[in-house]
C-alpha positions in Angstrom: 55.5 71.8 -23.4 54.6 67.9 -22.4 56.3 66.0 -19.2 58.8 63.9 -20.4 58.2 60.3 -19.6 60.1 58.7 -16.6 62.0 55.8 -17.3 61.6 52.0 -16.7 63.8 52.1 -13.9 62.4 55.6 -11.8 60.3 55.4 -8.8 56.7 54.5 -8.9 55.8 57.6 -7.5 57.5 59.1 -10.6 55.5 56.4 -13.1 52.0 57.7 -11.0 52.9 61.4 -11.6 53.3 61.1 -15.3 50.5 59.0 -15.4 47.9 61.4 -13.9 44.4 60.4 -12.5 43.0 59.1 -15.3 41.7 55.8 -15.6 43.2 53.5 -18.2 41.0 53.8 -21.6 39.6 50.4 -21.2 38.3 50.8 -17.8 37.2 54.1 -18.9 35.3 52.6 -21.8 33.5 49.9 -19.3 32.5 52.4 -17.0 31.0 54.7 -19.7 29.1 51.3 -20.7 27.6 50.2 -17.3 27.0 53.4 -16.5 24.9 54.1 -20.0 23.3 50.6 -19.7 22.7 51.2 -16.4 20.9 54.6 -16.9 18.5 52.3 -19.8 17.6 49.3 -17.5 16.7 51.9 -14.8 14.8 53.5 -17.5 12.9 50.6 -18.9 12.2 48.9 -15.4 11.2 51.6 -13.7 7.3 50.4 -13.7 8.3 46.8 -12.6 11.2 47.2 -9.9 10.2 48.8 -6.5 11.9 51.9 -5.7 14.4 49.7 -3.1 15.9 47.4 -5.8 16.2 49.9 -8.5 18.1 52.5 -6.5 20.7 50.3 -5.4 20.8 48.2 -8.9 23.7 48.9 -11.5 25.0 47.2 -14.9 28.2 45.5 -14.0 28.3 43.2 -17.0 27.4 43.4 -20.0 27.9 40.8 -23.2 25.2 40.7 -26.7 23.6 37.7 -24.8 24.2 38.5 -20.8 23.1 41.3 -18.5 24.8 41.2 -15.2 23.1 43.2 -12.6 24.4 43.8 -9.0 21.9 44.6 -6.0 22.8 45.3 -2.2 20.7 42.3 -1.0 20.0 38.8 -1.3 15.7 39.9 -1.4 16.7 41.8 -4.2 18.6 39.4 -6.7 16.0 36.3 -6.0 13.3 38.9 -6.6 15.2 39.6 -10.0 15.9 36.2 -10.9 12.2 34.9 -10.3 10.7 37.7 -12.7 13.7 37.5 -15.0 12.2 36.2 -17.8 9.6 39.2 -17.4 12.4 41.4 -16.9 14.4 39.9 -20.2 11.1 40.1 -22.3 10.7 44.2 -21.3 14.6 44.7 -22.0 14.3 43.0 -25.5 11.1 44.2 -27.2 12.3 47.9 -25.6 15.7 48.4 -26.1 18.4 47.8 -28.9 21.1 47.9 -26.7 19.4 44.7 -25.1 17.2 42.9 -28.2 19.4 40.1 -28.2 19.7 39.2 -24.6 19.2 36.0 -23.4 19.7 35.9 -19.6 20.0 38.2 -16.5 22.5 37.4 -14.2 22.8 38.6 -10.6 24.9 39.3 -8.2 25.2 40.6 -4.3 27.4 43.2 -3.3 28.3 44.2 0.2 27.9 48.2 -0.4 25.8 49.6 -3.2 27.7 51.6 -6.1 26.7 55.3 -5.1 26.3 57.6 -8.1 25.0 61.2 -7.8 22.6 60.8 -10.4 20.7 58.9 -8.6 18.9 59.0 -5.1 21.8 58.4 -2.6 21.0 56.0 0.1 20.9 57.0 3.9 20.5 54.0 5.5 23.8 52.3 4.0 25.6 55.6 4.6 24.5 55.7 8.4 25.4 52.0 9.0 29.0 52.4 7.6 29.3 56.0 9.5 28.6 54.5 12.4 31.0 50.9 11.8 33.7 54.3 11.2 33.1 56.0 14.4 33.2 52.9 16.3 36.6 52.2 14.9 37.7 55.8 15.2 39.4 55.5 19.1 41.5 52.9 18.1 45.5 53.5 18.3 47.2 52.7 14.9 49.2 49.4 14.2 53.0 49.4 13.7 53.0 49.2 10.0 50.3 51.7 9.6 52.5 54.4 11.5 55.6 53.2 9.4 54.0 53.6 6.5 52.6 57.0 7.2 56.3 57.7 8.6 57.6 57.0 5.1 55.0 58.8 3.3 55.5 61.7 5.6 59.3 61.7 4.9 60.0 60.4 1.8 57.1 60.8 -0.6 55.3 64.1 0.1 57.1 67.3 -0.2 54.3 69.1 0.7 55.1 70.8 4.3 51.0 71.5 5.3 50.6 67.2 4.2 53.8 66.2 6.2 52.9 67.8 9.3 49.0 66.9 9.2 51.0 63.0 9.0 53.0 64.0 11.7 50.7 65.2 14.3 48.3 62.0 13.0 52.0 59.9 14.1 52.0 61.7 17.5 48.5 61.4 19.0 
């Protein structure tokens, strides 16, 4: 027996229920495709890429003729872009996914993608742990306690969830 499908006009948290935790098939798709390509550039460039830069590099773009890498540093994506062409060259004569690239793009991103298939990196990990613990003592604002208020009461019919909101509410 399938849910029946809520309609237009039904709460949002109605629309989420039916809709499950899937990701929609295109992002699904993507992700399935940066991950793959990701899994061949780490592949192909393990020789040339120090350790550093290829644990914390990942596919976030990918086009016939464009290759868009992102790295946790700016070290990292000028070391990239100076040896691109070296880079382009192994991708091409090694891959098919790649043989008709023409350029490597790069960009910086605040906090590397963590995937367990790879090495998970500490030092990252420690520095936001420790950003979280310093912000841990601090007293909630207004509109975070009125949300959680609504959520408690009006979303959430689980009783073990609305009293762990609760008690968060009340110290």
């Amino acid at each position: 027996m399938s849910k029946k499908q809520p309609n237009r006009l039904a709460q949002l948290i109605d629309h989420q229920a039916f809709a499950g935790s899937a990701l929609p098939r295109s992002l699904a798709d993507n992700m399935r495709l940066y991950t793959q390509a990701t899994n061949e550039v780490k592949t192909l460039l393990v020789e040339c890429l120090p350790d550093e830069i290829l644990d914390t590099c990942w596919v976030v773009g990918l086009t016939t003729e464009q290759l868009t890498l992102s790295v946790s540093s700016m070290t990292a994506a000028n070391h990239i872009r100076y040896l691109q062409n070296a880079y382009l060259r192994i991708l091409t004569e090694q891959s098919i996914t790649f043989q008709q690239l023409k350029q490597i793009r790069v960009v910086v991103t605040k906090t590397p993608a963590a995937n367990a298939s790879f090495k998970e990196q500490s030092a990252p990990l420690t520095t936001s742990l420790k950003s979280y613990e310093a912000n841990d003592n601090q007293a909630l604002s207004q509109r975070t306690k009125r949300t959680i208020s609504q959520a408690a009461k009006h979303v959430t019919t689980d009783k073990n969830l609305k009293n762990a909101l609760l008690r968060l509410l009340n110290d």
